[in-house]
Structure formats: C-alpha cells, structure tokens
C-alpha positions as CSV (number, residue, x, y, z in Angstrom):
1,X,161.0,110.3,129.3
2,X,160.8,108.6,132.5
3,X,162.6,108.9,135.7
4,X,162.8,106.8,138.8
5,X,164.1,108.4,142.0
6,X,165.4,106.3,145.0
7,X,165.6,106.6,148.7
8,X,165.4,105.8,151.7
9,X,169.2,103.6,151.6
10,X,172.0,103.9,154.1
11,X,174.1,101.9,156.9
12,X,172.5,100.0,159.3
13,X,173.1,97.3,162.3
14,X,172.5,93.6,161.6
15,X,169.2,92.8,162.7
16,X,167.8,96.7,161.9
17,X,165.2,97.7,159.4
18,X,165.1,100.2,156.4
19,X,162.6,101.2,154.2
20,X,163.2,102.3,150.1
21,X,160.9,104.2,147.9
22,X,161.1,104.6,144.4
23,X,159.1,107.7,142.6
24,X,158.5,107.0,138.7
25,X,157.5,110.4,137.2
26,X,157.4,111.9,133.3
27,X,155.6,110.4,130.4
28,X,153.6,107.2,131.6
29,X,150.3,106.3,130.6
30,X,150.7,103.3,133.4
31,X,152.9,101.3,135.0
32,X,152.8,97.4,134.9
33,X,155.6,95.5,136.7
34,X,157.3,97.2,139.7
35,X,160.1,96.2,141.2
36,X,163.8,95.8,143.3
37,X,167.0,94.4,141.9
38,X,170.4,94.8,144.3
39,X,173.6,94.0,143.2
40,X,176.8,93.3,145.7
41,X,180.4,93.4,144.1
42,X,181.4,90.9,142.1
43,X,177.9,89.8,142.0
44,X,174.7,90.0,139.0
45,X,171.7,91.9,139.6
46,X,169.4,89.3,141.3
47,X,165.8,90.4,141.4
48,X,165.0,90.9,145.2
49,X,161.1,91.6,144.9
50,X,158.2,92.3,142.1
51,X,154.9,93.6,142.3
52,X,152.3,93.8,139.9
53,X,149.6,96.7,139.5
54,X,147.4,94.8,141.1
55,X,148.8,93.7,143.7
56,X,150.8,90.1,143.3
57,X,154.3,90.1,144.6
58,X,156.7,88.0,144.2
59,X,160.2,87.1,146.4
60,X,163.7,86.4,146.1
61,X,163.7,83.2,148.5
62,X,166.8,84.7,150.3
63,X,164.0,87.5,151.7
64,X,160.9,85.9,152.2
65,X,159.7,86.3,155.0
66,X,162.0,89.6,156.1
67,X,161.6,92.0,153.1
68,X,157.7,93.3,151.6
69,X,157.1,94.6,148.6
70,X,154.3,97.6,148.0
71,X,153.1,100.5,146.0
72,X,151.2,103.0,145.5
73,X,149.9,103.0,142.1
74,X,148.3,106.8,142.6
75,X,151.8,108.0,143.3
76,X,153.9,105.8,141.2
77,X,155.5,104.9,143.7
78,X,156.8,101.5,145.1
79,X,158.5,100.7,148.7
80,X,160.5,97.8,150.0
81,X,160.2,97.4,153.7
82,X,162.9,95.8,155.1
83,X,163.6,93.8,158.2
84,X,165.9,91.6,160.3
85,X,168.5,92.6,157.7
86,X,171.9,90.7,157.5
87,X,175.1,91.4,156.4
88,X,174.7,89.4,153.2
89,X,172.1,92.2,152.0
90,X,174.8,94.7,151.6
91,X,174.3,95.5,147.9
92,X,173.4,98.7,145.8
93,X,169.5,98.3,145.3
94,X,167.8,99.3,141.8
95,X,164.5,100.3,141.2
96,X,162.5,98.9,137.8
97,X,159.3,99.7,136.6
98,X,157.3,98.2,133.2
99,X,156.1,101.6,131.6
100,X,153.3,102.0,129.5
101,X,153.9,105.5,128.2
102,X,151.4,105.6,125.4
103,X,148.1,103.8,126.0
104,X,148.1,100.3,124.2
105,X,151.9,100.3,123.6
106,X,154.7,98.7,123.8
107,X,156.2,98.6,127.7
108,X,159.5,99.9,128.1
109,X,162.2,99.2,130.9
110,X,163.3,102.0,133.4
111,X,165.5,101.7,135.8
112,X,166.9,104.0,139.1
113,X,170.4,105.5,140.0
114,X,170.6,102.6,142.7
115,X,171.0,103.1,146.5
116,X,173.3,101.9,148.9
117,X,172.1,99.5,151.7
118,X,175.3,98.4,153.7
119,X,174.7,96.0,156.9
120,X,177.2,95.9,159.2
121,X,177.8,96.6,162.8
C-alpha cells in the first residue's frame, strides 16, 4: 500500500505565498507522474500542475506564471510553491502520484486526504 501525506495548506492574504508538500511512502518501486489537483465547491477537480520524474512540468493556464511545481524524487516527495495567490485559488488541493510498486508493472493511481488553501483577506 501507498500513502500520500499533505501539508503545508492554510489561510492566507491575497497576494501572499504558500508552499505544499506531499510525502508518498509504502510499497513503490518508483514513481512516474507527480502531481496537484484542487477542487472549490461546486466545482471538478481541475489539474493545477504535473511533473514528471524527470523533470517536465506542466501548468494549469490559470497559474502559470504564479504557481511551480517540484520534487524530490529521493524523498518521494513533490512541492507546489505558490505565489501572488488570489482569492479564486481557494480550493481543497489533492496530491497524485503514478506508482510503480512492482518493477515493470502496471502504474496505479494514489491520491492525498487534500488540504485547504483559502485566500482571503
């Protein structure tokens, strides 16, 4: 099994910064895809940013430009750094990762408990 643990969420002022992480930890062999969904009520998920293991992100347009995508694929880990945020980012955020658990495999989806990011002054 595989578990992915957020943080780093919380209130903060328009125009303010935050920064997720998201641990993956248990039974992988690697990790492919990393990556951030958020959904706001009454909304879908939307994908907010991707990263690959080696490097290539990808962006929501509504971030570019604001939001970065990393990881650290010695820890398992992937961050969001977030800036010049707006009230329209309010949304839980979701972790995702691509897991390879057993070397040449079939990838499974995992997914995090979400984290509150609320913009507001």
């Amino acid at each position: 099994q595989v578990q992915l643990v957020e943080s780093g969420g919380g209130l903060v002022q328009p125009g303010g910064s935050l920064r997720l992480s998201c641990a993956a930890s248990g039974s992988i062999f690697s990790i492919k895809h990393m990556g951030w969904y958020r959904q706001a009520p009454g909304k879908q998920r939307e994908l907010v940013a991707a990263i690959t293991s080696g490097g290539s992100t990808n962006y929501a347009d509504s971030v570019k430009g604001r939001f970065t995508i990393s990881r650290d694929n010695a820890k398992n880990t992937v961050y969001l750094q977030m800036n010049s945020l707006k009230p329209e980012d309010t949304a839980v955020y979701y972790c995702h990762a691509e897991v390879e658990v057993v070397a040449g495999t079939v990838l499974y989806d995992y997914w995090g408990q979400g984290t509150q990011v609320t913009v507001s002054s």
